[in-house]
N, C-alpha and C positions, 0 to 999 in steps of 0.2 A: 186485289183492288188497292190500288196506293191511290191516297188523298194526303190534306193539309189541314190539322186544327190549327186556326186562329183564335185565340184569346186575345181580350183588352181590357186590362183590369183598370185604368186610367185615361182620361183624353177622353181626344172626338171618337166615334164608334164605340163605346164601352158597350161590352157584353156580357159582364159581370156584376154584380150586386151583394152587399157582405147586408145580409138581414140578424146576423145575430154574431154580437160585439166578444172580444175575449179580450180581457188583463192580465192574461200568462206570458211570459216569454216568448214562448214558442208562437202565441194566438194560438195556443191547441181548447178546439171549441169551436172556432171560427166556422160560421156556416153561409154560405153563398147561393144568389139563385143565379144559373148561367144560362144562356142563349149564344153560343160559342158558334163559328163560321166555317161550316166545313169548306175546303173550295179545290180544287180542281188543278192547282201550283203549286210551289211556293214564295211565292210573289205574290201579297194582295193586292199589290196597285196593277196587276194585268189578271189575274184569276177569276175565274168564273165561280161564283157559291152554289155549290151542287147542292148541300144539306145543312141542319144544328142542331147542337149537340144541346137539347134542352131537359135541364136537369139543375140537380145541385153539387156542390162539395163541400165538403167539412174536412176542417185541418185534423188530422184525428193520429197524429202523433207525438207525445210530450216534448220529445228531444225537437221536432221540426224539421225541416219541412216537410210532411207526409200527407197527401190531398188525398180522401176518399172520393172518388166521386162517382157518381149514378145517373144516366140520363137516358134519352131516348135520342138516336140520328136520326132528325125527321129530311128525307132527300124530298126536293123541291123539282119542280116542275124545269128546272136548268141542268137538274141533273143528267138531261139530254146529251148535251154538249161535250161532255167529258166520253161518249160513244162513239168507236169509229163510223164513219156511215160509208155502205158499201156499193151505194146506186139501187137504180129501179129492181134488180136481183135481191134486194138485201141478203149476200149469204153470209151463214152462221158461220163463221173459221171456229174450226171445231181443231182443237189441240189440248196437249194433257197439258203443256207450259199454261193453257189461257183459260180451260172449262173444261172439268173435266166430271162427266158422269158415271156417280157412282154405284148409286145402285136404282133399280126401275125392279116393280112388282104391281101387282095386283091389288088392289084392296078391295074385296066385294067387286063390283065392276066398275072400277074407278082406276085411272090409271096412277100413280104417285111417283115422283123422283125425287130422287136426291142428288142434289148440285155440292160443287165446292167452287166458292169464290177464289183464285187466285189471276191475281192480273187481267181482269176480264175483258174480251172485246166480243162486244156483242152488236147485232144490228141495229138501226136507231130506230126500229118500232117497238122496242121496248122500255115500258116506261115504266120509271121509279118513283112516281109522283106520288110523294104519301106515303110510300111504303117507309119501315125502319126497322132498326137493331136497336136493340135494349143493350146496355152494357153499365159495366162496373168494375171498379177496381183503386188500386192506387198509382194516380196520377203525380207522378213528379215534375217539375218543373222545370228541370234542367235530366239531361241524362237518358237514357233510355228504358223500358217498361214495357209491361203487359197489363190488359182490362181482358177481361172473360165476357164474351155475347151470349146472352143468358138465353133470348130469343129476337122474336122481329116478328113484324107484321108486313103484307101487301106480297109484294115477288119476293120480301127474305121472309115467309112465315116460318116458325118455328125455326131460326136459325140456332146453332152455336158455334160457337168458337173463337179466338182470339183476337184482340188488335193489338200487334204490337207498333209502337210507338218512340221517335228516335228524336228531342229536341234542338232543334237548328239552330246554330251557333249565330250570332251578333244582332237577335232581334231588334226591332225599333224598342223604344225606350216604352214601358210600363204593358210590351206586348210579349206575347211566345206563340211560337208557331211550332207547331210538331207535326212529323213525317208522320201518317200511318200506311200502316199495311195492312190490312184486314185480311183473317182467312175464317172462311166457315163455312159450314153444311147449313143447308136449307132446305125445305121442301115447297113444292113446287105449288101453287095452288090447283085445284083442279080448271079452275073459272076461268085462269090467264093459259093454256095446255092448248098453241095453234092446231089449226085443222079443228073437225067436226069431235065433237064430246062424248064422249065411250057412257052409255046409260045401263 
């Protein structure tokens, strides 16, 4: 799944907030509460905002710049839009490049899967509204990174696995924008599982 974190630490659209001040050099200390714009480009004046990234970060390295940070992706009801739609058929393109399933078992009489996110195209009756990834890690500002997905809730419940994350060269002024890539294992809920419910 490739997306676009938008950050605005300044200006119109701010989505960041420093609630607790630092007089170090570095500002190691410095702690922020974020509402960051996931979106569906990179471009935000044509991008659609699938999800945000609501959480905090703290500067948490002496020398600087080092952002811890911890949020939850909450994907919003747009996050439709970034779904190929495939007509009145909706078919699932089923490929190891796009979704690939990897393990299916039994649980008591309950069916359970395990998915892996990479590049997904999926029909557009499936919604992500609500659902999210937990994640954390250190966010740099410039450069490239990894956050670890701790879990998720709705269609990603119990995910893990990584975003990696690639900062995009000549941002507008007091913004950043970064490429992600998300890859991870999920399991499937039983409640969203089409066709009739194995009891």
């Amino acid at each position: 799944m490739r997306l676009y974190l938008h950050q605005i630490a300044a200006g119109p659209g701010i989505n960041q907030v420093a609630i607790v001040t630092s007089s170090k050099p570095s500002e190691f200390g410095l702690t922020a509460v974020t509402d960051w714009t996931v979106i569906d480009g990179p471009n935000p004046a044509s991008a659609t905002i699938v999800a945000r990234t609501k959480g905090m970060q703290v500067q948490a390295d002496v020398a600087g710049p080092g952002w811890f940070n911890y949020f939850s992706m909450v994907f919003e009801k747009n996050s439709r839009s970034f779904l190929h739609t495939f007509g009145p058929v909706q078919v699932l393109v089923l490929s190891l490049h796009y979704i690939a399933y990897i393990l299916s078992y039994c649980e008591g009489l309950k069916i359970v899967r395990f998915h892996m996110i990479h590049d997904i195209i999926l029909p557009n009756y499936v919604r992500y509204n609500g659902s999210s990834f937990e994640a954390m890690g250190i966010n740099f500002q410039t450069g490239q990174g990894q956050m670890a997905i701790m879990g998720g809730t709705g269609q990603f419940a119990m995910a893990r696995g990584i975003i990696k994350y690639n900062a995009l060269a000549n941002p507008p002024t007091f913004q950043t924008i970064k490429e992600l890539n998300i890859h991870a294992f999920y399991v499937k809920p039983a409640d969203t599982t089409s066709g009739a419910a194995i009891q």
